[in-house]
PDB file of N, CA, C and O in Angstrom:
ATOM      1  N   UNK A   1       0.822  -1.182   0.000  1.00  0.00           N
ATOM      2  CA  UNK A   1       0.000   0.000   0.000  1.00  0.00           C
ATOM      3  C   UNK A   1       0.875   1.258   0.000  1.00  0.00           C
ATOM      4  O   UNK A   1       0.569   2.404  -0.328  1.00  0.00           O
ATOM      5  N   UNK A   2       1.959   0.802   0.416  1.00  0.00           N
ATOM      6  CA  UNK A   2       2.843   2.435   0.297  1.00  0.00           C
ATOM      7  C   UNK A   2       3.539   2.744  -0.830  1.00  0.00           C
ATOM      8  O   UNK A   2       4.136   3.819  -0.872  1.00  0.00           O
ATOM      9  N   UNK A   3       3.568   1.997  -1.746  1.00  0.00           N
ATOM     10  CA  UNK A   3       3.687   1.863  -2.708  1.00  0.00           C
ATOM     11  C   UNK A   3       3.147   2.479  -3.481  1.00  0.00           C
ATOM     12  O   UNK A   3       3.658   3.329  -4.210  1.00  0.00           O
ATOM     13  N   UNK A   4       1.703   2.052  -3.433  1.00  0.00           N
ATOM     14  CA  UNK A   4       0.819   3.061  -4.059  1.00  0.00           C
ATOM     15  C   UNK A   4       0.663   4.972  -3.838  1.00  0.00           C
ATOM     16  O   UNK A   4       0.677   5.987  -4.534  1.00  0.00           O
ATOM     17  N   UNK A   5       0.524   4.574  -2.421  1.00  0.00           N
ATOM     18  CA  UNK A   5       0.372   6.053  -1.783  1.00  0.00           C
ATOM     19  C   UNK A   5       1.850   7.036  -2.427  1.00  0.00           C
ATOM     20  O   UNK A   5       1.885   8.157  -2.933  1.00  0.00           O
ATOM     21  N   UNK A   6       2.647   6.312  -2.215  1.00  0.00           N
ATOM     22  CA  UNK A   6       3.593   7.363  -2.493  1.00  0.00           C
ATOM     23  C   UNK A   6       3.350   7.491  -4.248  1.00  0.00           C
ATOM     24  O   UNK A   6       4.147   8.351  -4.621  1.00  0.00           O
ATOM     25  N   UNK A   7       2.922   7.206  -4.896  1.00  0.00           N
ATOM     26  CA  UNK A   7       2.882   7.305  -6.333  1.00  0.00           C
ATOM     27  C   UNK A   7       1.639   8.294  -6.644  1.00  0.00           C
ATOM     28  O   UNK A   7       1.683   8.949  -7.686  1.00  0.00           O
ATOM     29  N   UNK A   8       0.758   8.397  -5.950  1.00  0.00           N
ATOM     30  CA  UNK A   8      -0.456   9.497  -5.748  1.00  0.00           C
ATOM     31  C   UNK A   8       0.240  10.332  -5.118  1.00  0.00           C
ATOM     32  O   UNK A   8       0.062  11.499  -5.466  1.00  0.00           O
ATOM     33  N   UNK A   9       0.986  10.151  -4.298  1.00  0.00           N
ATOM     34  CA  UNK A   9       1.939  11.838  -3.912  1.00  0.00           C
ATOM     35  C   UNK A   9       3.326  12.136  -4.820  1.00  0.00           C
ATOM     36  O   UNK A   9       4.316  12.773  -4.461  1.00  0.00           O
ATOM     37  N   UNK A  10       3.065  11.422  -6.208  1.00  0.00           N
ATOM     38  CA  UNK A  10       4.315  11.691  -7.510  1.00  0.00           C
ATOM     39  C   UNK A  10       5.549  11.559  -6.664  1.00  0.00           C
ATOM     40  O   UNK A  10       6.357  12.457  -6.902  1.00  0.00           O
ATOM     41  N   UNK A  11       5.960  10.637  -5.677  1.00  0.00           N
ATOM     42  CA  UNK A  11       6.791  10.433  -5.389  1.00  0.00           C
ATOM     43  C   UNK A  11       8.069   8.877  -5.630  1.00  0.00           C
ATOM     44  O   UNK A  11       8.518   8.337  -4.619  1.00  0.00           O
ATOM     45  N   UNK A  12       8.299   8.592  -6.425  1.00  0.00           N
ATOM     46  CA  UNK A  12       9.062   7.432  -6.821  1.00  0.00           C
ATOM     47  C   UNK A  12       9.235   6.406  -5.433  1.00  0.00           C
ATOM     48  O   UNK A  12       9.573   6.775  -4.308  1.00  0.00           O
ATOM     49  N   UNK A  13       8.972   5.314  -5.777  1.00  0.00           N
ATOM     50  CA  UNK A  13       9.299   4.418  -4.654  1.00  0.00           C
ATOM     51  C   UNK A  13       9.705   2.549  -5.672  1.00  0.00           C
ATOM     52  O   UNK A  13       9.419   2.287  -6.841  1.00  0.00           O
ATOM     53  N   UNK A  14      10.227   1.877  -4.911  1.00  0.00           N
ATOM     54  CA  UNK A  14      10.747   0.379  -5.335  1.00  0.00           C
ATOM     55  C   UNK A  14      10.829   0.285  -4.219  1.00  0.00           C
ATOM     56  O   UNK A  14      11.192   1.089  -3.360  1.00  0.00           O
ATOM     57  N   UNK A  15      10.275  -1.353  -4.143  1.00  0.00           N
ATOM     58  CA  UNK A  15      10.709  -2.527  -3.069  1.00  0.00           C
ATOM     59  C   UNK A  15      11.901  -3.111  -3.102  1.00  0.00           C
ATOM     60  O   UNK A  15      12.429  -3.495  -4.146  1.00  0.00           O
ATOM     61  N   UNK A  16      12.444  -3.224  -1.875  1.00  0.00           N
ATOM     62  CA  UNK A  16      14.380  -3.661  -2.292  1.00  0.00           C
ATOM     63  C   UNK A  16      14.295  -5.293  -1.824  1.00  0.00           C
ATOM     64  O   UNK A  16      14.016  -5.667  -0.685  1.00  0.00           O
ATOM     65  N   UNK A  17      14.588  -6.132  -2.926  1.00  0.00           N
ATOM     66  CA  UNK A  17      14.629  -7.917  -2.284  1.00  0.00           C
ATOM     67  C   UNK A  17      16.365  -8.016  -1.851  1.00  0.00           C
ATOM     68  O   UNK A  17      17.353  -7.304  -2.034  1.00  0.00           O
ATOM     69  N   UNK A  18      16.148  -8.998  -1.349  1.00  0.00           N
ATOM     70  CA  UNK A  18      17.535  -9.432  -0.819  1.00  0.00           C
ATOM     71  C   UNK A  18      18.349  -8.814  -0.076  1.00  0.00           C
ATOM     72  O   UNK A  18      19.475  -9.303  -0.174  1.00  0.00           O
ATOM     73  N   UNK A  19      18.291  -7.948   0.632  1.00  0.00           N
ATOM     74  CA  UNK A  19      18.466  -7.296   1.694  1.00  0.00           C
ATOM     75  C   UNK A  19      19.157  -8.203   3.383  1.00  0.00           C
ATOM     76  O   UNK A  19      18.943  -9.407   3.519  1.00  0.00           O
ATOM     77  N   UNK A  20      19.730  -7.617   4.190  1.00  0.00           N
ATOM     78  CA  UNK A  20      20.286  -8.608   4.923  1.00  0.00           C
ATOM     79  C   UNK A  20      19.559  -7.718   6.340  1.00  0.00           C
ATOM     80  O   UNK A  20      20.062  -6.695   6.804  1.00  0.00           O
ATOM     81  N   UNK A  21      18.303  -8.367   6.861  1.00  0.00           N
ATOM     82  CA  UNK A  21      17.433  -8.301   8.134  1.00  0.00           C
ATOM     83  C   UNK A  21      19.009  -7.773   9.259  1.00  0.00           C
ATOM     84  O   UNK A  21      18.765  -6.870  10.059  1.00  0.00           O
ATOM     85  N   UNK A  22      20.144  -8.211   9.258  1.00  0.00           N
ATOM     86  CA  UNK A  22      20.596  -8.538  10.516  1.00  0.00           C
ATOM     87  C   UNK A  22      21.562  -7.396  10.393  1.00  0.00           C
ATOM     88  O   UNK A  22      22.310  -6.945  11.260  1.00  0.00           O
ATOM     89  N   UNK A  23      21.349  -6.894   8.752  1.00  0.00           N
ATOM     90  CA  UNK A  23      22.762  -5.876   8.811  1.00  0.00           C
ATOM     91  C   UNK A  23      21.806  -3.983   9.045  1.00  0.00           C
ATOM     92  O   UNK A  23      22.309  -2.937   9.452  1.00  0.00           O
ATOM     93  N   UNK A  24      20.472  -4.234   8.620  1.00  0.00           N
ATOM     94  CA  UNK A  24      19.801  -2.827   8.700  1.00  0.00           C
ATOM     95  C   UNK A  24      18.722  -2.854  10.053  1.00  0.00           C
ATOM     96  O   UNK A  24      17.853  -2.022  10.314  1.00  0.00           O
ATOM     97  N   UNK A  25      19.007  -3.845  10.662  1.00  0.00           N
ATOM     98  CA  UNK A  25      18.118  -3.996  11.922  1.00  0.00           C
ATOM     99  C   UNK A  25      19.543  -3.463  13.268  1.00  0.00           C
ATOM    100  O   UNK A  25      19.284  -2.797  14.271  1.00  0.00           O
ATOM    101  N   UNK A  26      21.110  -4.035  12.857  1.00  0.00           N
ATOM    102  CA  UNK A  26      22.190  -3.477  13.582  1.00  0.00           C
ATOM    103  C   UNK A  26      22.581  -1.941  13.260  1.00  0.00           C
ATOM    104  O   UNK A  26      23.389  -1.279  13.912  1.00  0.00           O
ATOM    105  N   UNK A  27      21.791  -1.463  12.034  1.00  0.00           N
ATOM    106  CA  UNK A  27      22.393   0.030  11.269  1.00  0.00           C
ATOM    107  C   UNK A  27      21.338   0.801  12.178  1.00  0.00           C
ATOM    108  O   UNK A  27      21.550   1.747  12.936  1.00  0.00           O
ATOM    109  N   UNK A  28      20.293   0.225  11.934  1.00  0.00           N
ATOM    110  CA  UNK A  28      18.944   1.254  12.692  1.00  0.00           C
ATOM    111  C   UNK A  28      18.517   0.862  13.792  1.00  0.00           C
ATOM    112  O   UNK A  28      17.315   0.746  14.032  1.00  0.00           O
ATOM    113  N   UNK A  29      19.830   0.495  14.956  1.00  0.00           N
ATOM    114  CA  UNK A  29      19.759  -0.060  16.263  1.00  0.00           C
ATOM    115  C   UNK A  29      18.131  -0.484  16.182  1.00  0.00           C
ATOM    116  O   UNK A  29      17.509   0.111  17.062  1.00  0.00           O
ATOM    117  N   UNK A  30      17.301  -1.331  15.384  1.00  0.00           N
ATOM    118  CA  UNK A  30      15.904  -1.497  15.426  1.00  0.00           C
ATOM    119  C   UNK A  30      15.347  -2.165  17.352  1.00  0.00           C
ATOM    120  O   UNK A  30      14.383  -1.990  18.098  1.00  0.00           O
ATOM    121  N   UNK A  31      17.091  -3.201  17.400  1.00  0.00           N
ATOM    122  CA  UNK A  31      16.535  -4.057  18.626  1.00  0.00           C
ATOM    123  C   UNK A  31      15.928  -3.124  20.023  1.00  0.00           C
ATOM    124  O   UNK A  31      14.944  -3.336  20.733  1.00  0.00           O
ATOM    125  N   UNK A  32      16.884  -2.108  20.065  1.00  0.00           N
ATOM    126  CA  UNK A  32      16.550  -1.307  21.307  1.00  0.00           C
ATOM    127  C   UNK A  32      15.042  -0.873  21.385  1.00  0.00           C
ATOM    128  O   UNK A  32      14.453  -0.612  22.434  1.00  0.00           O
ATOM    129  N   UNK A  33      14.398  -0.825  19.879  1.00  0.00           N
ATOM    130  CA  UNK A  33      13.333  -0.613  20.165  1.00  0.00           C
ATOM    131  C   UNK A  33      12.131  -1.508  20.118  1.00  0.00           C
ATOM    132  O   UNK A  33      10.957  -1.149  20.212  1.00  0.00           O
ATOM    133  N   UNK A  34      12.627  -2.821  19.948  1.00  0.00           N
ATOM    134  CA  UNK A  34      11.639  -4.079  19.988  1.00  0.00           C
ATOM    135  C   UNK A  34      11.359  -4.167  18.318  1.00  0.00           C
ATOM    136  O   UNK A  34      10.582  -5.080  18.037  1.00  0.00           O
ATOM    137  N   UNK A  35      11.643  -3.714  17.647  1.00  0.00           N
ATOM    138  CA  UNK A  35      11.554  -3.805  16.455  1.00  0.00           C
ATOM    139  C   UNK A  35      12.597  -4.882  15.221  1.00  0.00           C
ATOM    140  O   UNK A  35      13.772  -5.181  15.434  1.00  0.00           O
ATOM    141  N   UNK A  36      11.966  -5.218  14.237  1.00  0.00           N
ATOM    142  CA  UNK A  36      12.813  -6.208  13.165  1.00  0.00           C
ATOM    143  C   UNK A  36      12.658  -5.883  11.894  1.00  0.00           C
ATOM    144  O   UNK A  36      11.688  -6.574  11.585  1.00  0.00           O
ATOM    145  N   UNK A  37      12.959  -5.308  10.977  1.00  0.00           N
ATOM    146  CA  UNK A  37      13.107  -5.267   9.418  1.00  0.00           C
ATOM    147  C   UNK A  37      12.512  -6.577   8.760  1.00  0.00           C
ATOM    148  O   UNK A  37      13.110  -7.588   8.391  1.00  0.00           O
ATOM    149  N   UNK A  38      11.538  -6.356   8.729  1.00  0.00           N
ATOM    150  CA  UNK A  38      10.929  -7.270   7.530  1.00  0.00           C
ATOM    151  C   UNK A  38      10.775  -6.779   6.053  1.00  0.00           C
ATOM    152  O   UNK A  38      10.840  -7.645   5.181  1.00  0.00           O
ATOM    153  N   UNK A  39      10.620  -5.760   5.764  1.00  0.00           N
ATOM    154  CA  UNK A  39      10.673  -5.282   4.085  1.00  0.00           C
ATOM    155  C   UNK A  39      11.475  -3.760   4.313  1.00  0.00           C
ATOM    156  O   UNK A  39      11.380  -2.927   5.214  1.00  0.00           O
ATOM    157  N   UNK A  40      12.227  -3.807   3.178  1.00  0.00           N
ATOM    158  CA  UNK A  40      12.427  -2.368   2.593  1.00  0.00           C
ATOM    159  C   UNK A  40      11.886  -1.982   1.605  1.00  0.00           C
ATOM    160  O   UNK A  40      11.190  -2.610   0.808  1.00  0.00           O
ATOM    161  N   UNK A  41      12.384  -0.228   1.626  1.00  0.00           N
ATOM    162  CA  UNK A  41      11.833   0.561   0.893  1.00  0.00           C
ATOM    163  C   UNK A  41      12.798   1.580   0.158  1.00  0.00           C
ATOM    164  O   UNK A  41      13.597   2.111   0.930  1.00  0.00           O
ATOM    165  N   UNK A  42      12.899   1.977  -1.194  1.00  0.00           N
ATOM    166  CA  UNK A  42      13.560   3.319  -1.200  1.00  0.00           C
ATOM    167  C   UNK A  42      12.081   4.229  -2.001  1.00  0.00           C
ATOM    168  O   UNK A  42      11.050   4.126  -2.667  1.00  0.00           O
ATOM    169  N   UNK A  43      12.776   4.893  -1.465  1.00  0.00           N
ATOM    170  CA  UNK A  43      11.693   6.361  -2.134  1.00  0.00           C
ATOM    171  C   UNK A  43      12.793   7.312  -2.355  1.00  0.00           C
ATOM    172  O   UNK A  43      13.942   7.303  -1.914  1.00  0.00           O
ATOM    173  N   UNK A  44      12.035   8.339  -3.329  1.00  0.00           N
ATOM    174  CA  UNK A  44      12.677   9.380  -3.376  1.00  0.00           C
ATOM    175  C   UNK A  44      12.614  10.315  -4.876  1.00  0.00           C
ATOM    176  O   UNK A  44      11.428  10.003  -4.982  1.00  0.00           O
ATOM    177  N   UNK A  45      12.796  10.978  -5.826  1.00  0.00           N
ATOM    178  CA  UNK A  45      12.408  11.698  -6.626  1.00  0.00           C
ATOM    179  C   UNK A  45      13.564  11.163  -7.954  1.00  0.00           C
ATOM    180  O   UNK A  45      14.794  11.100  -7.950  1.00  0.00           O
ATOM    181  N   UNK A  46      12.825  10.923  -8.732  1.00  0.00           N
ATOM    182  CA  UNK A  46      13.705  10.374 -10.269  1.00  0.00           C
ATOM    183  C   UNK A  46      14.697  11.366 -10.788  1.00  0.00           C
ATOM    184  O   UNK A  46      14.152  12.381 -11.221  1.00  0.00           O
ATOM    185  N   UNK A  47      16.087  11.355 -10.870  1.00  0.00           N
ATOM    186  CA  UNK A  47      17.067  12.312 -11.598  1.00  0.00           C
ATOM    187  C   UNK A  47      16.768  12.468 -12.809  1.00  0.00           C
ATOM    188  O   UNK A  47      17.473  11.897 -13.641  1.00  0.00           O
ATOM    189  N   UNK A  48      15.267  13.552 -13.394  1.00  0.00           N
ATOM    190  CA  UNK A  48      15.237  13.626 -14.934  1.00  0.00           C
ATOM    191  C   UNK A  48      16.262  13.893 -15.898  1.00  0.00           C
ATOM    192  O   UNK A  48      16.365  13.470 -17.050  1.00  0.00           O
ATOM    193  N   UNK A  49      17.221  14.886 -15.055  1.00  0.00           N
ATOM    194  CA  UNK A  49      18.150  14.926 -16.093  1.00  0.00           C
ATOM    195  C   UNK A  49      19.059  13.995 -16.460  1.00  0.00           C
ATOM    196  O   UNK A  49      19.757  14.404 -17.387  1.00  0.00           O
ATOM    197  N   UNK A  50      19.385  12.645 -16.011  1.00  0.00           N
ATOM    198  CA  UNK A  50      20.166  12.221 -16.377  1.00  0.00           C
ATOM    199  C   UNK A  50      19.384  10.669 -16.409  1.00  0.00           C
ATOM    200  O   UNK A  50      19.936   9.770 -17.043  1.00  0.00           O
ATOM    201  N   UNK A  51      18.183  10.422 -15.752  1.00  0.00           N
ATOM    202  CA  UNK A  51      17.303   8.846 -16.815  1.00  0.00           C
ATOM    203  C   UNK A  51      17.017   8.871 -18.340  1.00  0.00           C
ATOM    204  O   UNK A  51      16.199   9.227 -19.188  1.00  0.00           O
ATOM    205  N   UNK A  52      18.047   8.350 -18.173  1.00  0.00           N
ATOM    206  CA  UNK A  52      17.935   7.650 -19.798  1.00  0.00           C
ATOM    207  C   UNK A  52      16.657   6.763 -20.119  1.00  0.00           C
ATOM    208  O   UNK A  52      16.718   6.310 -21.262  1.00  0.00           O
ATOM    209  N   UNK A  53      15.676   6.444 -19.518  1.00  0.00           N
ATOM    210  CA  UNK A  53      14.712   5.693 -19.568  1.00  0.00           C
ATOM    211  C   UNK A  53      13.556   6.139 -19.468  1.00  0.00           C
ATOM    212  O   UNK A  53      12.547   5.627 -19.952  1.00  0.00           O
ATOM    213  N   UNK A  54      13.637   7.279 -18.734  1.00  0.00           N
ATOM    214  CA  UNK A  54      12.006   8.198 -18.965  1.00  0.00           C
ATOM    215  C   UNK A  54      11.572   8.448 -20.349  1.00  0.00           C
ATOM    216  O   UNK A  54      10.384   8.662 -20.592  1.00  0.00           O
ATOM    217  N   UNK A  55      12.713   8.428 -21.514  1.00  0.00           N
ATOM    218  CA  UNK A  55      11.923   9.153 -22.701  1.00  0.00           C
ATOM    219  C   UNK A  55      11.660   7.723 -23.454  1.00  0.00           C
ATOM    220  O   UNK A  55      11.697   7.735 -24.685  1.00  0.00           O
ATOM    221  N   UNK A  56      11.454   6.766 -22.927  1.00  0.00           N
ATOM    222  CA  UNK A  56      11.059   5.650 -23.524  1.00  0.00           C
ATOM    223  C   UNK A  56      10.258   5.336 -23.717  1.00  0.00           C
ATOM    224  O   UNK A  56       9.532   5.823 -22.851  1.00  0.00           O
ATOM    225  N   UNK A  57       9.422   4.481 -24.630  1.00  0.00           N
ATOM    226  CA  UNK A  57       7.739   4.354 -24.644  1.00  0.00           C
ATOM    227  C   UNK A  57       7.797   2.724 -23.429  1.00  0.00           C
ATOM    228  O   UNK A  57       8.610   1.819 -23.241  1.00  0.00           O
ATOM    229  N   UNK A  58       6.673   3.034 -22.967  1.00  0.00           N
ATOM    230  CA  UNK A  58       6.368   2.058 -22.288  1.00  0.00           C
ATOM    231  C   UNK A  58       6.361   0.727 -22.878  1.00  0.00           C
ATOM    232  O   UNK A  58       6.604   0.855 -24.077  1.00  0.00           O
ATOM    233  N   UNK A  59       6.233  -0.192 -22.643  1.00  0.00           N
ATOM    234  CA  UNK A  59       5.956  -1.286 -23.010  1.00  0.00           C
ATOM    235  C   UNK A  59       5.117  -2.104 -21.860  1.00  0.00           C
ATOM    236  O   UNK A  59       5.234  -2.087 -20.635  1.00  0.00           O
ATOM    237  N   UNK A  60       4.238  -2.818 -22.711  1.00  0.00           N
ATOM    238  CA  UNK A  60       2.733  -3.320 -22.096  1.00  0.00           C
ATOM    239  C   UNK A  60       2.640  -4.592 -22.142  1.00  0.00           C
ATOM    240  O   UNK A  60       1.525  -4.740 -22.643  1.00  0.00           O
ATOM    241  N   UNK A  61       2.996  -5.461 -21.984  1.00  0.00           N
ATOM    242  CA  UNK A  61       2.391  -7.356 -22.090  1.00  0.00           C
ATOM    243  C   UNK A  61       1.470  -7.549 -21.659  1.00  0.00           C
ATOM    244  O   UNK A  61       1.186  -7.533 -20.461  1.00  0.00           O
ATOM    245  N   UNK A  62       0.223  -7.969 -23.334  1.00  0.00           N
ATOM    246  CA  UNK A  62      -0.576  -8.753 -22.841  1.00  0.00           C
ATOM    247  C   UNK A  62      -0.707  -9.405 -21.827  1.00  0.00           C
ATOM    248  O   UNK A  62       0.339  -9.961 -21.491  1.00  0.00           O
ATOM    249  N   UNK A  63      -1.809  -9.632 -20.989  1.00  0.00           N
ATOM    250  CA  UNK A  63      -1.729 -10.589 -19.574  1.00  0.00           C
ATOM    251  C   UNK A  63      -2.090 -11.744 -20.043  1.00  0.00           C
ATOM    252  O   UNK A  63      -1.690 -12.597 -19.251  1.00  0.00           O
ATOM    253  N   UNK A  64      -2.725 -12.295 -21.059  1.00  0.00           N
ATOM    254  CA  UNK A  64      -2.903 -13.613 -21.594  1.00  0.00           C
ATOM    255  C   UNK A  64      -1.343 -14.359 -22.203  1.00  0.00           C
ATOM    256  O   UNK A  64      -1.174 -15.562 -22.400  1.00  0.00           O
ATOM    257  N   UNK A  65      -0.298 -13.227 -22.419  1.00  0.00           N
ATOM    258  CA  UNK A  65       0.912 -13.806 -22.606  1.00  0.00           C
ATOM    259  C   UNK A  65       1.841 -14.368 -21.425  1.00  0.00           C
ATOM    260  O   UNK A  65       2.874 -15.017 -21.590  1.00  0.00           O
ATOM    261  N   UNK A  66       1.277 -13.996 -20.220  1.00  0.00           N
ATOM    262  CA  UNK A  66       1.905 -14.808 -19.334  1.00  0.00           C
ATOM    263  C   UNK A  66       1.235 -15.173 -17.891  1.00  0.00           C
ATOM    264  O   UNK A  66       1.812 -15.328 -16.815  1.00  0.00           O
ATOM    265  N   UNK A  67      -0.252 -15.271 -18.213  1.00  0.00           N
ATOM    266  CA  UNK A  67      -0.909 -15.696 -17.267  1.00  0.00           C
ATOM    267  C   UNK A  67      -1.877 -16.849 -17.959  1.00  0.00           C
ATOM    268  O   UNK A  67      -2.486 -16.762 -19.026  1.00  0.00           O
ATOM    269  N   UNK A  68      -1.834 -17.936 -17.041  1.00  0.00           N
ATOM    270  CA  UNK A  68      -2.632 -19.005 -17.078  1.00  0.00           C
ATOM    271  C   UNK A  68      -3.713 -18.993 -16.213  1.00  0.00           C
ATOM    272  O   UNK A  68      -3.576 -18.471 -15.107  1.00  0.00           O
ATOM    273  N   UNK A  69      -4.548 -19.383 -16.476  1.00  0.00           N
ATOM    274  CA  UNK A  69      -5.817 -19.406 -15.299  1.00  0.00           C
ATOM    275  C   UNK A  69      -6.541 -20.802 -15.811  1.00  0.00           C
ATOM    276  O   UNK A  69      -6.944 -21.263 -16.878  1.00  0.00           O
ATOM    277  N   UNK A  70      -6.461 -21.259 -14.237  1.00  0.00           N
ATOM    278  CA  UNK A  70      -7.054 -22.538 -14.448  1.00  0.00           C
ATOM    279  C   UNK A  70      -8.664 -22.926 -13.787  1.00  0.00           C
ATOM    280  O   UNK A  70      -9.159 -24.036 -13.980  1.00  0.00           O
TER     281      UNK A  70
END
């Protein structure tokens, strides 16, 4: 859901996989506060001047090209 939200506030966001729980839970002392890193996040505003990928046309795949439904 924050995902979304931040994209209604034109704000760029990605989910980060593979991440190490034990190395950003020791960075953001999380334990002192009873807390554990289960997902990340980055956010933050796209460098127009220098994405090479914004002036690209989108590209769309059919959902029948890679969804089965049984």
């Amino acid at each position: 859901m924050a995902l979304a939200q931040a994209a209604e506030l034109r704000i760029d966001s990605t989910p980060v996989e593979g991440f190490s729980n034990e190395v950003i839970d020791k960075v953001l002392n999380l334990q002192k506060h009873g807390l554990k890193s289960v997902s990340l996040m980055y956010v933050g505003y796209a460098d127009a001047a220098n994405d090479w990928i914004a002036p690209m046309k989108k590209v769309r795949v059919p959902k029948e090209d890679f969804i089965i439904e049984f």
